[in-house]
C-alpha positions in Angstrom: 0.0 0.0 0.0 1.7 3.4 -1.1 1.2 6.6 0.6 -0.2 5.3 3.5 0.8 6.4 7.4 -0.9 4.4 10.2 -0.4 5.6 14.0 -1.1 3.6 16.9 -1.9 5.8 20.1 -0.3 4.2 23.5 -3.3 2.9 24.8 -4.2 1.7 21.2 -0.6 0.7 20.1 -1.0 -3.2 20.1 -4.2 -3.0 19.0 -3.1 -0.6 15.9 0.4 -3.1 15.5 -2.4 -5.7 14.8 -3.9 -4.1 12.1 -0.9 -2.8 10.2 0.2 -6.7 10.4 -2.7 -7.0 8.5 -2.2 -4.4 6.3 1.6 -5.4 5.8 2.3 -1.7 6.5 4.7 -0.4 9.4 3.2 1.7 12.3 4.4 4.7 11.7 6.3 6.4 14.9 5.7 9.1 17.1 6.4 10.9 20.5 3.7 10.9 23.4 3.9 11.9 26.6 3.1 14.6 29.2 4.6 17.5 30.6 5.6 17.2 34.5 2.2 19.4 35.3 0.3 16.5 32.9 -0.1 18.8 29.8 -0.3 16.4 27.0 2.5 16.6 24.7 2.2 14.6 21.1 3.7 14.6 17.3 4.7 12.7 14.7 7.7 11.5 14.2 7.4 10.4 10.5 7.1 12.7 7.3 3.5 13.0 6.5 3.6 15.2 3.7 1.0 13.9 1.0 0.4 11.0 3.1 -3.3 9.3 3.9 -2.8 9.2 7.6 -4.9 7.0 9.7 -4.9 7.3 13.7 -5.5 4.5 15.6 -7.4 5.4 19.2 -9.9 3.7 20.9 -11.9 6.7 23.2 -12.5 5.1 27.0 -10.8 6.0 30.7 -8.5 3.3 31.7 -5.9 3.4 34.9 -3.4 5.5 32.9 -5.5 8.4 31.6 -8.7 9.5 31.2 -11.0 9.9 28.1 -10.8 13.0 28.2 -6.9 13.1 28.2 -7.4 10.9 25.4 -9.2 12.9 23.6 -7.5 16.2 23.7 -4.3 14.2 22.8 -6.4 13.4 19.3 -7.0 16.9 18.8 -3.7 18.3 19.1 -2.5 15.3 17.2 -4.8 15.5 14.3 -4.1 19.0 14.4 -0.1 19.0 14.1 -0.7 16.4 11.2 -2.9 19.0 9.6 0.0 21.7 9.7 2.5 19.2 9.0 0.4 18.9 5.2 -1.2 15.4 5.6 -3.1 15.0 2.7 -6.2 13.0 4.4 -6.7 12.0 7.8 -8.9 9.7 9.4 -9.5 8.9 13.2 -10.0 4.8 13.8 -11.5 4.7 16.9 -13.0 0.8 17.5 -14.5 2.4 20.8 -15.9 6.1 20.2 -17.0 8.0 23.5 -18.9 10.8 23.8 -21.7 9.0 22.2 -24.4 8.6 24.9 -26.2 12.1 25.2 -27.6 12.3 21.6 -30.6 14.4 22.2 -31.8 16.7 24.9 -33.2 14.8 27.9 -33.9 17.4 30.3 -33.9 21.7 29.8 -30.2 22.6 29.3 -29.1 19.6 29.0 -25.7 19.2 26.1 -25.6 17.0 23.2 -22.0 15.5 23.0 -22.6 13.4 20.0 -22.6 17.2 17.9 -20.1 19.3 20.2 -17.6 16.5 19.7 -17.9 16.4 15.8 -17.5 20.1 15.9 -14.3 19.8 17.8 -12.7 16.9 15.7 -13.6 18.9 12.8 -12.3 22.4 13.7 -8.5 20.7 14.1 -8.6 19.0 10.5 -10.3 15.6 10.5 -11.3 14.6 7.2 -12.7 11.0 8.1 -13.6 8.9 10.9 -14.3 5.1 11.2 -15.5 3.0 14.5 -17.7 0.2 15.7 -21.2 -0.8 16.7 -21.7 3.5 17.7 -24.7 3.9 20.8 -27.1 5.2 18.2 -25.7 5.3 14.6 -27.8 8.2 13.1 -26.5 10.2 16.1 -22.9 9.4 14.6 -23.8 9.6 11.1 -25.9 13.2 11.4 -23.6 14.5 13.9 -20.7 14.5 12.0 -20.3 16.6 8.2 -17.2 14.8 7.2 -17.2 11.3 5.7 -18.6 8.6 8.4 -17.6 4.4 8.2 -19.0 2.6 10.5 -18.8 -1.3 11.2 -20.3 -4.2 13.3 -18.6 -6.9 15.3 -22.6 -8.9 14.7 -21.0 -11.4 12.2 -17.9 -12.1 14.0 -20.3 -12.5 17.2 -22.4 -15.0 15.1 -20.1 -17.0 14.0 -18.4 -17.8 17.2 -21.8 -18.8 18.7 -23.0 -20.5 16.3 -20.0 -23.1 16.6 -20.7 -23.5 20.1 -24.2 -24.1 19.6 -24.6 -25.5 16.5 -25.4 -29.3 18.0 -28.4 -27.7 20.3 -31.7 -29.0 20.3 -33.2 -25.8 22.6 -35.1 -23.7 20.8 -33.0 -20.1 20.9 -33.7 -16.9 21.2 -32.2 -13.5 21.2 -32.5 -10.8 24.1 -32.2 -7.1 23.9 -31.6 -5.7 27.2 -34.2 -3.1 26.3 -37.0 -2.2 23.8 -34.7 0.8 22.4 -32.1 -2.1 21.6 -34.5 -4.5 19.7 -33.0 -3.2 16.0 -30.1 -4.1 17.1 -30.7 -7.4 18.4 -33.1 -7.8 15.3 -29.8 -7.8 12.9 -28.4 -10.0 15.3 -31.3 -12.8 15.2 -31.5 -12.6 12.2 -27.6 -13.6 11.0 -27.5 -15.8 13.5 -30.9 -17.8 12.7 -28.9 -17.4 8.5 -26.3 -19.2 10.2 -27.9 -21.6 11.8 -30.4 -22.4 9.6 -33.2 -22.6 12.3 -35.6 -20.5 13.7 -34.2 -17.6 16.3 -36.7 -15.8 18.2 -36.5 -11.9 19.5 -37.1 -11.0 22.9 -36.9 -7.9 25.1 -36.8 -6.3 28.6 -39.3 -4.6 30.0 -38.3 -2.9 32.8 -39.8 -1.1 35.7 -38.5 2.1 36.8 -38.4 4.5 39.4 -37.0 7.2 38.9 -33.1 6.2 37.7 -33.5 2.7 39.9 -35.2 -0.4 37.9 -36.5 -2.5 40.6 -37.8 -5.5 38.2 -37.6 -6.9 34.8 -39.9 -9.4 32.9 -39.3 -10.4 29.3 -41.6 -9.8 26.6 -42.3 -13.3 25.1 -42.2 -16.8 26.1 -38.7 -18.1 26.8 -39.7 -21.4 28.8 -36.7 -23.8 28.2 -34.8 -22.1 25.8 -31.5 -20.8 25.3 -31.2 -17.0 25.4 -28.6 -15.1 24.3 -28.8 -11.6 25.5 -27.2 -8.8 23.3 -25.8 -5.0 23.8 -23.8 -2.5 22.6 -21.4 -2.1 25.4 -21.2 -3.9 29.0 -20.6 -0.9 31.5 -21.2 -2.2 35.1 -23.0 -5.4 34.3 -25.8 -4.3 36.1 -28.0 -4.7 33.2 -26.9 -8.1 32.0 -27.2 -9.0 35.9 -30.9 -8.4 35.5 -31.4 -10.2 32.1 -30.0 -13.5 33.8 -32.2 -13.2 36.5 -35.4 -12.1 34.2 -34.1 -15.5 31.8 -34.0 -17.7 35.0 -37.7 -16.2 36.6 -38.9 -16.9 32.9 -37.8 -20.5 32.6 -35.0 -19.9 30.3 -31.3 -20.2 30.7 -29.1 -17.3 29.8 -26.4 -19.0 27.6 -24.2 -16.0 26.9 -24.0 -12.4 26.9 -22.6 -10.9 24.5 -21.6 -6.7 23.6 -19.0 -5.5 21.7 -17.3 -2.9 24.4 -16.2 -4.2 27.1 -16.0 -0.9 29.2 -16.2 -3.0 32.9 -16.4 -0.1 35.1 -17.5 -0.2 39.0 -18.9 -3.4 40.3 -18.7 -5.4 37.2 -17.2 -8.7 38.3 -19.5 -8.8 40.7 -22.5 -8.6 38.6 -20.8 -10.8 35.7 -20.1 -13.4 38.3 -23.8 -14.3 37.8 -23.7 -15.0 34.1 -22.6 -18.1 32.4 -20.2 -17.1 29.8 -19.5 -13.7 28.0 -18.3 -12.9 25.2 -17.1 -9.3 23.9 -14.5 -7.8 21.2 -11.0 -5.9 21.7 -12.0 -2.4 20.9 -11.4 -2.0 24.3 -8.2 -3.1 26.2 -9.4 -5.2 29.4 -7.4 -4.6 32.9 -9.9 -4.8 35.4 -11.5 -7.9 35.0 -10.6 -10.6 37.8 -9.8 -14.0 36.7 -13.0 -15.5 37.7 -14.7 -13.2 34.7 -11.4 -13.8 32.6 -12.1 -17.6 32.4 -15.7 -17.3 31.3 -15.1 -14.0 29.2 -14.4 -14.8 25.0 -12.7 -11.8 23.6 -13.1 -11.5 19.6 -10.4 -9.4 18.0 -11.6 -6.9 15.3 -8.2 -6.1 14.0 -8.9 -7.6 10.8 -11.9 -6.4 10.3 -10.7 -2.9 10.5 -7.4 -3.3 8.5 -10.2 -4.4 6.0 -12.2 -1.4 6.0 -8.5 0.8 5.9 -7.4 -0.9 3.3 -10.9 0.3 1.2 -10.8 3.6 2.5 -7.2 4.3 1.2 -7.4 1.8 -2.2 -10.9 4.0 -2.7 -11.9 -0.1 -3.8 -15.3 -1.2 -2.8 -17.8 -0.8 -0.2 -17.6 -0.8 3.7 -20.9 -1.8 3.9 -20.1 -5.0 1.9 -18.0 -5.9 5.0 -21.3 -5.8 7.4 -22.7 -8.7 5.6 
């Protein structure tokens, strides 16, 4: 590949070795660090002059820095790449932040999924690619430069359905709630393609007070059959927690969860200690797990799939959403 210049962040950097393994392309090098009063420092140590630049950065707070350091570091980055006359740039983020407030909830209430488009694109981003976003037409209306955007759904599917392919249980999928049920619809209905069988959809429905859901039933009939319950991301657990226990009240046994980020903040092994088996990707880099959830967690890699979706960017040669089917 000619012309090409692929930068791993730190936090991202064997992630982004992966992919340029994949690509047969060298990451390209750079300086990071931070000044002795934490001011970021960060440039490139490569000539970028004319050069379709990718950046490799997954957004999320880990024991190091936060996402916010991590995202002001992208800005002063992609902005020094700018000035240094890169010809195209485009941020690779497998985990995007700042994606959760997509609409005003409350009066005065901020919208990150448009203040942090503005931001990216005030420094000089051209392009930016990422994975299984919380609400796509957020990220797709949000931004005015070019969006990609890809799922780890297939790569989920086909793990499964080797493990499960001998089952005589009837199946069905589980979205944690009714706002997640398109989601989980594409996922039934690639893994019931797979399978060749019937996969039913099922859903949450939770009861609330206030911000504290003190019950869940599911929707439809899930008496003896294997559920497999399916998210966007796995924060605490807490809501996974309450699908095992809804699955088990129900009759049915909650075979796996399954989410592509893997964020596993606050109480989470405690909460994941209740489920059977999990299974995530590595857009996100996992620390804090304990080896209890470690032995029962699957982690797909995505690495492939991405250098993929590079390699079509930069070659301009077919479709990204060919790559979702």
């Amino acid at each position: 590949m000619k012309n090409i210049k692929v930068f791993g962040l730190n936090s991202s950097k064997a992630f982004a070795e992966s992919v340029c393994d994949y690509l047969d392309v060298p990451l390209s090098a750079h300086t990071e660090k931070y000044f002795p009063d934490k001011e970021p420092y960060i440039k490139s140590d490569t000539n970028v002059r004319g050069s379709d630049v990718y950046i490799i950065q997954s957004l999320y707070s880990d024991d190091n820095e936060s996402v916010n350091d991590k995202f002001i570091k992208i800005c002063f980055f992609i902005g020094s790449l700018r000035d240094a006359s890169a010809d195209r740039i485009t941020l690779v983020a497998p985990y995007l932040s700042f994606q959760r407030s997509d609409r005003k909830t409350e009066s005065r209430a901020g919208i990150t999924t448009k203040y942090m488009p503005m931001m990216l694109e005030s420094v000089g981003l051209d392009r930016i690619l990422s994975m299984d976003v919380h609400n796509l037409s957020a990220f797709q209306t949000g931004f005015r430069i070019p969006t990609d955007h890809l799922e780890a759904k297939n790569l989920t599917v086909d793990y499964i359905s080797k493990q499960i392919k001998d089952c005589h249980e009837d199946i069905s999928v589980l979205s944690p709630d009714s706002g997640g049920t398109g989601r989980a619809e594409r996922f039934r209905k690639a893994l019931a393609t797979k399978l060749n069988r019937k996969v039913g959809l099922v859903h949450l429905d939770k009861i609330r007070e206030g911000s504290i859901v003190h019950g869940t039933t599911i929707s439809d009939d899930v008496k003896g059959k294997l559920v497999i319950a399916v998210d966007d991301m796995i924060a605490s657990g807490s809501t996974l927690a309450k699908c095992e226990e809804a699955a088990n009240k129900a009759g049915g046994i909650l075979w796996a969860a399954c989410a592509t980020h893997g964020l596993m903040v606050g109480e989470v092994n405690s909460f994941l200690s209740k489920l059977n088996r999990v299974i995530i990707s590595d857009t996100i880099m996992q620390t804090r797990l304990s080896d209890e959830i470690k032995e029962k967690t699957t982690i797909l890699s995505t690495s492939k799939l991405f250098a993929r979706a590079i390699r079509r960017i930069h070659e301009d040669g077919g479709s990204i959403s060919d790559l979702l089917r």
